[in-house]
N, C-alpha and C positions, 0 to 999 in steps of 0.2 A: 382502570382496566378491569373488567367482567372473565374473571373464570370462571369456565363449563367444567365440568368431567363428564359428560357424556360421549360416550365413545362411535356413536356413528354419525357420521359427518354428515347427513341429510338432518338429521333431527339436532345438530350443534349450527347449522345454515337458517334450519327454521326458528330457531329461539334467537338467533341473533336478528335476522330480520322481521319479525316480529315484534322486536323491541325498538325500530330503530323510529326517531321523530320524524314525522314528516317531513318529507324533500328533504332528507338527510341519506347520509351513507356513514358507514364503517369499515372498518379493515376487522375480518374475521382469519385468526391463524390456530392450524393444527398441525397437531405433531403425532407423528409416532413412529416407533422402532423397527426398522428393515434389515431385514436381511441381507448380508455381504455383496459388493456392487464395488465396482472399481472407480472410486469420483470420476475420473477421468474419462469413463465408460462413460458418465452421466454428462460430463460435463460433452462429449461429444454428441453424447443422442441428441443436446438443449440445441447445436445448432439445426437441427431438422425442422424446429417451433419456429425457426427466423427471429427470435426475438436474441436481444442483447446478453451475453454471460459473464457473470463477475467469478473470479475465481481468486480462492487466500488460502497457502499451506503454510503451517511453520512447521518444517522438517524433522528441526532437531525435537520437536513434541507430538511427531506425528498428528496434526491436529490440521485439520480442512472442511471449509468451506465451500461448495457451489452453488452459485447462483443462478435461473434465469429467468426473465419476463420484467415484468416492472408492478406492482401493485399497489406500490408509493412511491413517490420522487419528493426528494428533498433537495432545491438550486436557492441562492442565495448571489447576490452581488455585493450587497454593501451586509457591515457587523453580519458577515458570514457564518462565525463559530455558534454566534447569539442567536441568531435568526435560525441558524439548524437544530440548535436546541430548541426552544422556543415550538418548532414544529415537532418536532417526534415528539417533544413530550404532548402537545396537542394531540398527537395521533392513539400516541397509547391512551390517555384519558380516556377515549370513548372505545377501543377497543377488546376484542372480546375474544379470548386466547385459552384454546385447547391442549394444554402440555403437559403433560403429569410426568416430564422428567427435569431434574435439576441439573443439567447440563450449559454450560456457556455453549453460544451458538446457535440455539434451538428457541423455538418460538419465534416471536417477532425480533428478526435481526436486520439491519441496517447495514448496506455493506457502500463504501465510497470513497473517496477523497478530494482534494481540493489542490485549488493550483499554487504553486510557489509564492506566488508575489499578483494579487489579484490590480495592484496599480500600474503595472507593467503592463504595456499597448500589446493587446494580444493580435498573435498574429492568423493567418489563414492556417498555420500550420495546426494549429489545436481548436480550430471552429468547431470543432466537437463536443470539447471538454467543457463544462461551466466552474466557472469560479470555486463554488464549491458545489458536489454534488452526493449526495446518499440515495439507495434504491436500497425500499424490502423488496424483493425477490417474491416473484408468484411462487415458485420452486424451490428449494431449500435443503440440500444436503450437505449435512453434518457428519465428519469422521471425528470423535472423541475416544482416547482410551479403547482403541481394536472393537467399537460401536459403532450402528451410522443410523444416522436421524433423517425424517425425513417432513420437513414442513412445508404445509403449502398455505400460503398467505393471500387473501384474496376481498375486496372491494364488495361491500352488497351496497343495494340498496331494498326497501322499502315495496318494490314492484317485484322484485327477483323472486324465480320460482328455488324452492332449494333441491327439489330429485333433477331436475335440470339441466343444474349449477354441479350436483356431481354428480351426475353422469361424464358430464363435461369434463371435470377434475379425475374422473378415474380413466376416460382415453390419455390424457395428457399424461396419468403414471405411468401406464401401460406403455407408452413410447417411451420415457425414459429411461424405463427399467428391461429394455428389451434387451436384446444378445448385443453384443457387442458393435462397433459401427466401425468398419473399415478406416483405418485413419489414411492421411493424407502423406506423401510422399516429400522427402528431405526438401529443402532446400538449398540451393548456391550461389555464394554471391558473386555476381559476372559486371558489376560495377562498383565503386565505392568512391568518394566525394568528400574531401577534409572541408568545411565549411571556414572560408579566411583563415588558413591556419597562421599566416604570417602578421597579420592583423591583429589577429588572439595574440603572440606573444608578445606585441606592442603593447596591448593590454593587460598584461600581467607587467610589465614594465611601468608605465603608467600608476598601477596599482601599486609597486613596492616605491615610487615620488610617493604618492597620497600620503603611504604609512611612514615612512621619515619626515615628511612634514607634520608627523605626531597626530595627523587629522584624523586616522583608524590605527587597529593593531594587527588586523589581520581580513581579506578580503576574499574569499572564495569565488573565482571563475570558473563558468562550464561554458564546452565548447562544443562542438554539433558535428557527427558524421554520417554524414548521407550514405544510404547502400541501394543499389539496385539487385531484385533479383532472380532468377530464372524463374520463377512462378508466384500466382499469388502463397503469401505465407498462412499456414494455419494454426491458430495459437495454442489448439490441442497439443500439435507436435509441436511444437515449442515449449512448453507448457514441460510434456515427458523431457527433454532432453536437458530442461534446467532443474530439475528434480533428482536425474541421474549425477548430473553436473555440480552442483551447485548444495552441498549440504550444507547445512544448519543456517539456512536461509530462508527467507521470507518470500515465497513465491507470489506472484500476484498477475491478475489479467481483468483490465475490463475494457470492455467495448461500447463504444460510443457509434453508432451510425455503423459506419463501413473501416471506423478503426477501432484501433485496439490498443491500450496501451499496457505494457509487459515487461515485468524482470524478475531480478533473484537481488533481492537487497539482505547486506547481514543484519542492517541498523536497524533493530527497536529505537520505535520513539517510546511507547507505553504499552503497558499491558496491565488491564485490570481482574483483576478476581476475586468476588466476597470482598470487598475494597482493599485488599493488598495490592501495592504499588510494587510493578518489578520496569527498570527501566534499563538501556543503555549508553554508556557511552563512547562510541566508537571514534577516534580520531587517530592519522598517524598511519599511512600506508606505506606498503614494500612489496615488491612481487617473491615470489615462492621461489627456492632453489632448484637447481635440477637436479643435486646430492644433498644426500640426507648430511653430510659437511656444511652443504654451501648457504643452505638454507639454517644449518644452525649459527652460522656467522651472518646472516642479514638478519634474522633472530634477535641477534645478541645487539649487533648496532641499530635496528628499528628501536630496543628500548634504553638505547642509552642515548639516541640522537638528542638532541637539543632543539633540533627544530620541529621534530614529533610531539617529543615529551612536552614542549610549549604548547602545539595547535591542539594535544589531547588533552591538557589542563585547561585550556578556555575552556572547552566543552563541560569538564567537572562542574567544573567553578558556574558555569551557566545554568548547568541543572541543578544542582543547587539551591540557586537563589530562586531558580523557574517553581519549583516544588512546596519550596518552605511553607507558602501561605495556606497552602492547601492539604498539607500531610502533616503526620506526627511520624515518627520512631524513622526517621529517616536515617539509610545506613550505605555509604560510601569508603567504600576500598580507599584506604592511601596512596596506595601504589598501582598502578595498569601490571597486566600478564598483555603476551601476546596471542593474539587469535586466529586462528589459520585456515584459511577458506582455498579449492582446490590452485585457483590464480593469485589468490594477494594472500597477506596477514597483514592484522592491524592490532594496534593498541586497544586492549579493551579493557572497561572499568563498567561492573554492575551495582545496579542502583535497586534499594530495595527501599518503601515506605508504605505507611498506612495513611488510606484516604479517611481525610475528615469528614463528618456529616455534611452535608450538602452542598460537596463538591462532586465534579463531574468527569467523566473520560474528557469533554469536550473543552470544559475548564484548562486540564494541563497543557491539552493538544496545542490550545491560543496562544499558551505561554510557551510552550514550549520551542514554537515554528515560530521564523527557523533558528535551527541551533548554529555556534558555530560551525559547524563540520560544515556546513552548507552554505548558511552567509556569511559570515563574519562576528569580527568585535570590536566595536559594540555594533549593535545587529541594526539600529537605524541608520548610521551613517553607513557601515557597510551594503547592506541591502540599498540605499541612497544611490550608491557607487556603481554596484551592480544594473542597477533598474537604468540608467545611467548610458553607463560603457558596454555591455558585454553584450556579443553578437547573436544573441538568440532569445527567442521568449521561452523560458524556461515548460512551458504549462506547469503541468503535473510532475514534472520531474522534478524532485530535489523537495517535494511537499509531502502531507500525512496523506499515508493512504491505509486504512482497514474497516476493521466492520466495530459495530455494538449492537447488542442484545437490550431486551423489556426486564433486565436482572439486572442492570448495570453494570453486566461484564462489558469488554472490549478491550480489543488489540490495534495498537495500530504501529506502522514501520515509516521511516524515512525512505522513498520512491528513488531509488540510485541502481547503480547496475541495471536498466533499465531501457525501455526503447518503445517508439509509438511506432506499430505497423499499419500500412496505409496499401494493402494491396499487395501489389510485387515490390513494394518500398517500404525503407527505415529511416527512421532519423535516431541514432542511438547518441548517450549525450555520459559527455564526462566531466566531472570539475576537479579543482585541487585548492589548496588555502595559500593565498598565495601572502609572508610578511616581508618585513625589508630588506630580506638578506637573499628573498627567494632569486632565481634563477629561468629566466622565460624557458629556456630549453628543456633542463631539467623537468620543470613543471609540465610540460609538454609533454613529455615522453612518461611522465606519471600517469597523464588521463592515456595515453596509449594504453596503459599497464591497462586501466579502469576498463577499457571497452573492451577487453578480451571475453568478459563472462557473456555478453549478449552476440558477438561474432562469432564465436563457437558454436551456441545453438542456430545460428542464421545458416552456419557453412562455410563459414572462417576459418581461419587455420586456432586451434587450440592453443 
């Protein structure tokens, strides 16, 4: 990759295309520092451009991403994680990046994810999503540390004029950075649709035969509820109302054509920085009390149940092994605390390592998906089970969704608490781990618990 420091962007357009080889092109990205803008301001003006908007907040780190345009696409079918490497780093090679700040997020950032289980018969319902997909963003703002960045990434080629080319790029600020944009009005949901729920707990039955036949130890099902409802949805307001909702979460939204896929997930899969490894593992759920009592006695029995403290040790024990090859100083809790989000608490254990030379975000991600919390154990036969028996194609849900950077930073989370909007319609999806002792009903009334964080913001009851 070609670093500029020339600071006006007509004359950092003409040195790039000037260099480039005949009947070729490049991706040319510049950065620099803006003044105070509300993402969400931004991210609402991007739909005025029509074009598609990824959006990534972690809460608890104050720390957001908006996306919109496309100026790269990275899709993949088959050795998805390979193949996506494989291309960014093709892309970066010949790119030519203006950023004279050392912040994660900034300059050339790749923002995406990928779908659960790419062998599983996809359905009409996710005809949007591809197997695996990353976009750099024509547009690019960055909230780090009470900063905001602002990159615009863009395609030249060889013929391209560059006073032009920005001119063009400084209408396009100009709109995003205007006065605020009216948002869009609540929604309520005047339909709602359990997808075979009697079915499903045949299938959680079904599942805990498998695991007494000693054939797995533990099988995660999600189940599908359809919502209809009084308007089409906007993800903006969606977006605020799982921010206000939903802290020390992983916000996410991207849209594909005329959908959008969106949630508030707690689950870190990975997060890199300067090759420090920080990860999660989250297993072992229970809904919140309605007295500061009641909730410290489901407190106290989430972390002594037996069948938490189980499905939350697969998950240690898997990251673990998932890690080893590719870190050093790796440093694991013995014990879970509990973690308490405004609807559920969960068993939580963090993960700290350092990444070895010439390993990858995209390295652990492969190993990592999916965890147990998601599939199962052991995760071939379980996922086997899954791909199998369970009544929905998962896409994107319950797979890595985040962004990386031309620094090697990146963040990425487990896609749960989540939901694809399709208009005036949702399909929000919930799973539980289900082993032999489990309980169809029970389990049932757990993924209830699970769909509360995305019916809230729909127009649900809280």
């Amino acid at each position: 990759m070609i670093e500029l420091k020339e600071e006006n962007i007509e004359a950092v357009l003409e040195e790039a295309i000037n260099t480039i080889l005949p009947r070729n092109s490049r991706l040319v990205s510049i950065t620099k520092k803006v003044e105070s803008i509300d993402p969400l301001s931004f991210y609402d003006a991007a739909k005025q451009l029509r074009t598609e908007r990824q959006y990534w907040s972690s809460t608890a780190e104050a720390y957001t991403l908006v996306g919109t345009g496309c100026a790269f696409e990275i899709t993949a079918k088959k050795d998805r994680f390979e193949t996506a490497e494989q291309e960014w780093n093709k892309l970066l090679n010949d790119a030519v990046s203006n950023n004279p700040y050392d912040v994660p997020g900034t300059g050339i950032v790749s923002i995406g994810g990928a779908a659960f289980d790419p062998e599983k018969e996809k359905t009409e319902l996710w005809e949007n999503f591809e197997p695996i997909r990353f976009t750099v963003p024509e547009f690019l703002l960055t909230e780090y540390e009470d900063e905001l960045y602002y990159t615009v990434n863009i395609m030249v080629r060889e013929d391209d004029h560059p006073r032009q080319l920005a001119n063009e790029l400084k209408e396009v600020e100009e709109q995003l950075f205007k006065e605020k944009v009216q948002t869009a009005s609540d929604t309520h949901i005047v339909g709602r649709y359990e997808v075979s729920p009697d079915l499903w707990k045949q299938t959680v039955k079904e599942a805990t035969e498998e695991i007494k036949q000693n054939k797995v130890e533990k099988i995660v099902l999600a189940r599908e509820l359809r919502l209809k409802l009084d308007r089409e949805a906007d993800s903006g307001n969606i977006i605020r109302k799982l921010l206000d909702t939903q802290p020390n979460s992983f916000i996410f939204s991207f849209e594909r054509g005329k959908d959008c896929f969106i949630g508030a997930t707690p689950e870190r899969l990975v997060k890199i920085r300067q090759n420090n490894l920080f990860s999660t593992c989250l297993a072992g759920t229970a809904p919140r009390g309605k007295t500061e009592e009641e909730d410290a006695r489901i407190n106290y029995h989430l972390l002594h149940d037996p069948k938490n403290r189980g499905e939350h040790d697969f998950v240690v024990q898997m990251m673990k092994k998932a890690i080893e090859n590719y870190c050093t100083d790796i440093d694991i809790p013995n014990e879970p605390v509990v973690y308490p989000l405004k609807n559920l608490q969960h068993l939580y254990t963090p993960v700290t390592a350092r990444l070895k030379k010439g390993s990858t975000i995209l390295d652990i991600i492969k190993n990592l998906h999916p965890t147990p919390a998601l599939g199962g154990t052991p995760r071939k036969e379980s996922v086997a089970f899954i791909r199998e028996h369970e009544l929905l194609d998962r896409g994107w849900y319950g797979a890595p969704v985040g962004w990386l950077d031309n620094k090697e930073n990146g963040e990425f989370a487990v896609a749960i608490r989540s939901g694809l909007i399709q208009g005036d319609e949702a399909s929000l999806f919930a799973g539980c781990g289900v082993v032999k002792d489990s309980d169809p009903e029970e389990e049932y009334e757990e993924t209830d618990i699970k769909f509360l964080p995305m019916l809230s913001v729909l127009g649900g009851p809280e």
